[in-house]
C-alpha positions in Angstrom: 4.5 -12.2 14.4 7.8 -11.4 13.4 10.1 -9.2 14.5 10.4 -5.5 13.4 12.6 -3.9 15.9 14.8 -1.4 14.3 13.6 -1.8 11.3 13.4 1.4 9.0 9.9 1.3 7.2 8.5 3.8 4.9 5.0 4.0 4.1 2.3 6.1 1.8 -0.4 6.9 2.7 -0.1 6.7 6.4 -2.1 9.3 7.7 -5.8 7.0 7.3 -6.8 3.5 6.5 -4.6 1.2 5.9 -1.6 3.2 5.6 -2.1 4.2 9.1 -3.5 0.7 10.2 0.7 -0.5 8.9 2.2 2.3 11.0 0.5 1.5 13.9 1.4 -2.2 13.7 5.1 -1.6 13.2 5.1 1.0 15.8 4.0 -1.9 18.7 6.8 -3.6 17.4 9.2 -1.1 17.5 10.4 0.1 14.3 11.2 3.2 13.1 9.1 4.5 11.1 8.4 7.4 7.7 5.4 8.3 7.9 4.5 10.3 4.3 0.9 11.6 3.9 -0.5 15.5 2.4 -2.7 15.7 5.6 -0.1 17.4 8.1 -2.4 17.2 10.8 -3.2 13.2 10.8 0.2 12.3 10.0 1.3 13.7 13.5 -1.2 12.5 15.4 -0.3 8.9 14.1 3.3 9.8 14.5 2.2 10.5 18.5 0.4 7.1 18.4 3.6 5.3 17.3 5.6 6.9 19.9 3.3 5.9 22.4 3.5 2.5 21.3 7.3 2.2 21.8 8.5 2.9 18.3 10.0 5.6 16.8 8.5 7.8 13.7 9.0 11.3 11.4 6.0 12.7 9.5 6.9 14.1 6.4 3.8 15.6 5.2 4.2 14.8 1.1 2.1 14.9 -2.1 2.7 11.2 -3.5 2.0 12.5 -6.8 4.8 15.5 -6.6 8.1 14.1 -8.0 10.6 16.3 -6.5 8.6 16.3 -3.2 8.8 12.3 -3.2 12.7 12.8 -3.8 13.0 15.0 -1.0 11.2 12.8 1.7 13.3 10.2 1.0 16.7 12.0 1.1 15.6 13.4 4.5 14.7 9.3 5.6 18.5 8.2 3.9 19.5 11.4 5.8 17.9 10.5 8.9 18.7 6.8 9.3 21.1 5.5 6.4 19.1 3.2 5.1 15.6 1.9 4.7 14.1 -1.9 4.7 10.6 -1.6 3.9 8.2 0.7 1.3 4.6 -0.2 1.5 3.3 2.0 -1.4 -0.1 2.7 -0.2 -1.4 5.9 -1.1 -4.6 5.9 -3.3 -7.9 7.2 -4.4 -10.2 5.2 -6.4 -12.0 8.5 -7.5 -13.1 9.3 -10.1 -15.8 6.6 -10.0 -17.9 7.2 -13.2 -17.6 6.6 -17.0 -14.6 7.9 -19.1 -16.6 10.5 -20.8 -17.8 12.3 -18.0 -14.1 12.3 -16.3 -13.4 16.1 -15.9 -9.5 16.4 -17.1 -8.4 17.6 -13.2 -9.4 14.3 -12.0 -7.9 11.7 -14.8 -4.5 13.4 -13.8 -5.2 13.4 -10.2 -5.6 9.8 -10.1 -2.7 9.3 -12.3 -0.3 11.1 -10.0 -1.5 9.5 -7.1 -1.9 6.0 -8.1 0.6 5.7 -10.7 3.4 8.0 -10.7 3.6 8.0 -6.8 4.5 4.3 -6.9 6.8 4.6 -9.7 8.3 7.6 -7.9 8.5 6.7 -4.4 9.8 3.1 -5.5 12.6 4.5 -7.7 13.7 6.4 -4.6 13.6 3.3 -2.6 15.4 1.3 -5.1 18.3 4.4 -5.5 19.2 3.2 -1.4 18.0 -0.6 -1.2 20.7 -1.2 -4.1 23.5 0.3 -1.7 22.7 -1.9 1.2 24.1 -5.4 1.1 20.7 -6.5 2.5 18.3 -5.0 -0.1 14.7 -4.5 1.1 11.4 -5.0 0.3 8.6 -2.8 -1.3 4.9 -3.8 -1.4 2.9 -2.2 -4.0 -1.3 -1.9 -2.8 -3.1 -3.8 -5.9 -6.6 -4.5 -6.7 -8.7 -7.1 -8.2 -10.1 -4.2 -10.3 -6.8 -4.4 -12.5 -8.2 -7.6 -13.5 -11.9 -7.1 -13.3 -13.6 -4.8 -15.7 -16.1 -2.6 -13.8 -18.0 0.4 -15.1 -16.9 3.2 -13.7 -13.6 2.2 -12.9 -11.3 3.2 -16.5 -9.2 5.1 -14.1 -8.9 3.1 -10.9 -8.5 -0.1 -12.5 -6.7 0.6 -15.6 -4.0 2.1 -12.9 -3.5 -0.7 -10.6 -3.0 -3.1 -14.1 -0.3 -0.7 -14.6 1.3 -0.6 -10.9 0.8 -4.9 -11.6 3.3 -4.1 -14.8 5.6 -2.0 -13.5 6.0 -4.5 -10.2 6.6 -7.1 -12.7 9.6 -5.5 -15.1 11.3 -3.8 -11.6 11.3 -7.3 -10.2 13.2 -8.3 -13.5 15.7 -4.9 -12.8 16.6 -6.3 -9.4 16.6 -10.1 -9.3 20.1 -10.1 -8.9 20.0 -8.0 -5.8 18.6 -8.4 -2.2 15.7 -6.1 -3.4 12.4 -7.9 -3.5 9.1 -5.8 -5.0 6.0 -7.1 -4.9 1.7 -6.2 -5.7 -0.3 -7.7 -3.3 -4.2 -6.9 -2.5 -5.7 -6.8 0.7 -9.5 -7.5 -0.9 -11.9 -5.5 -0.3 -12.4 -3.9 3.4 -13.6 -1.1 5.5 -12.3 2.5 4.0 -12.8 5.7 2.7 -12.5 4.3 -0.7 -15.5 1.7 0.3 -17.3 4.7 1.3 -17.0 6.3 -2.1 -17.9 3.1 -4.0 -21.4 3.2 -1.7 -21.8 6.7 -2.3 -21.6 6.9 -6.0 -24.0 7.3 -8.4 -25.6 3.7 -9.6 -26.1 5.2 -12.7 -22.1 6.0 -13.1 -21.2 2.5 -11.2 -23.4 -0.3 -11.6 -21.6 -2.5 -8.8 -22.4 -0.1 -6.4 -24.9 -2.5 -4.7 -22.7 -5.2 -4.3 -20.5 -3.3 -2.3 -23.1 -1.7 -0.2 -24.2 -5.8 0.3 -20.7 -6.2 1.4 -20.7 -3.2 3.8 -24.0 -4.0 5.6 -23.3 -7.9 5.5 -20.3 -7.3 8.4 -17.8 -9.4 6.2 -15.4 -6.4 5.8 -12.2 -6.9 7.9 -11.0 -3.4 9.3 -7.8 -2.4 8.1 -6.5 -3.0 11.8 -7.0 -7.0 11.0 -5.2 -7.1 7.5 -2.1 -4.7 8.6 -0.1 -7.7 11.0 -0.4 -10.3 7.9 0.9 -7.5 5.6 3.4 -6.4 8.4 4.6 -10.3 8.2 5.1 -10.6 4.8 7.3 -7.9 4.1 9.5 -9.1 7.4 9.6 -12.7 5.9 12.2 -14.4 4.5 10.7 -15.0 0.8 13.1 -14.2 -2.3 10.3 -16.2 -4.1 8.0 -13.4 -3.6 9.6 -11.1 -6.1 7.7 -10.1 -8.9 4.4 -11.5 -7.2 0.9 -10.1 -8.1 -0.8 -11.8 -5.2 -4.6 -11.4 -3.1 -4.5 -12.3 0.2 -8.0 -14.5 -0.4 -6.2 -16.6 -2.0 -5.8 -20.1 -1.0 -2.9 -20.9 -2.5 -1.0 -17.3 -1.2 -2.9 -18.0 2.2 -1.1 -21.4 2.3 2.5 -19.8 1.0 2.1 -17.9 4.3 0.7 -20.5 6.5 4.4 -22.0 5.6 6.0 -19.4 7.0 3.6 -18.6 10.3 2.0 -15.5 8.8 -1.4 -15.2 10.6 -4.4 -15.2 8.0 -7.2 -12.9 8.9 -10.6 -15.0 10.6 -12.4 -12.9 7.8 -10.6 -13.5 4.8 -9.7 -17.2 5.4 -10.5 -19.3 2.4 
């Protein structure tokens, strides 16, 4: 595993899931940690875990999908600690999970401030102090194979992380000649709220609905505690090359990229 000491790593979503699953990982090896979540309560309950654990960590309690609020959290972190290595842009919602026409307008923007203009808006921020340091950073956008996968019930969900894909793609281009690194990488599918509201919905609004109650009762779904170190490594790594990436950590040929550089695959997503 490699070595996080120190390091200043901001991350969305961090009060459930994976989000929290990241946190709790860096804390053990003892960064210093932003922890940015809307759920006051679970943020400081993970930011008592961290300490525990021997790192050091702030809950800002934040709407993702609040401009001004995402501009303030991270002038208080640039306040804070001067700098910043790592955004994982986590924070999501895959609701609502039914056709377009019965989307209520409330929920198409609700998913759009979440899953789109929180990335955009917590990376610009992140980009405003990377490009100040002489040793960059790194942010790593949560993707999904539903940008590429056409599913019923998904126009919002999916249609968002193809544009999170984009926008990793052209910001890569607007930093190449920096230290800054930006990258989309999916963890697959595994055990979260979000897999609960897939197996929840209506059948009738989203047809794949069995396949991921299949997955859920077959045991197959890593925890979000087994995928955190591997994602944990690849931000630490040493890998200009990643830059602009839209990777899937099933993949074979991104399992092998990271095999060259130690990163410890998952037993249950090993290809």
């Amino acid at each position: 595993m490699y070595d996080a000491e120190r390091k200043i790593i901001v991350i969305t979503g961090a009060s459930a899931g994976l989000g929290r699953a990241l946190a709790l990982e860096a804390g053990r090896r003892k960064a210093k940690i932003a922890l940015l979540a809307r759920n006051r309560a679970a943020l400081e309950e993970v930011r008592r875990l961290v300490i525990d654990s021997g790192g050091e960590a702030v809950a800002i309690p934040t709407d993702v999908g609040n401009q001004k609020a995402v501009s303030l959290a991270f002038a208080e972190i640039d306040s804070r600690w001067g700098r910043m290595d790592i955004l994982f842009n986590v924070a999501g919602v895959v609701e609502p999970v039914k056709p377009l026409v019965k989307i209520e307008d409330d929920d198409m923007l609700q998913s759009l401030l979440v899953n789109v203009l929180g990335v955009y808006a917590a990376s610009r921020e992140a980009v405003k102090i990377m490009q100040t340091q002489l040793t960059g950073g790194t942010i790593i956008n949560i993707t999904s194979g539903a940008a590429v996968k056409a599913y019923v019930g998904w126009s919002m969900y999916g249609s968002q992380k193809a544009a999170v894909d984009q926008f990793t793609r052209i910001v890569a281009e607007e930093v190449k000649e920096t230290s800054i690194r930006i990258a989309a990488i999916s963890p697959g599918p595994f055990e979260s709220r979000m897999q609960q509201v897939m197996r929840s919905s209506d059948e009738a609004d989203f047809p794949m609905k069995k396949k991921f109650v299949d997955l859920h009762e077959s045991g197959v779904l890593p925890t979000p505690e087994e995928i955190a170190p591997m994602f944990l490594d690849i931000a630490l790594a040493d890998w200009p090359e990643l830059n602009g990436q839209i990777e899937d950590i099933r993949s074979g040929t991104f399992q092998n990229e990271c095999g060259k550089r130690n990163i410890i695959i998952p037993d249950r997503i090993k290809s």
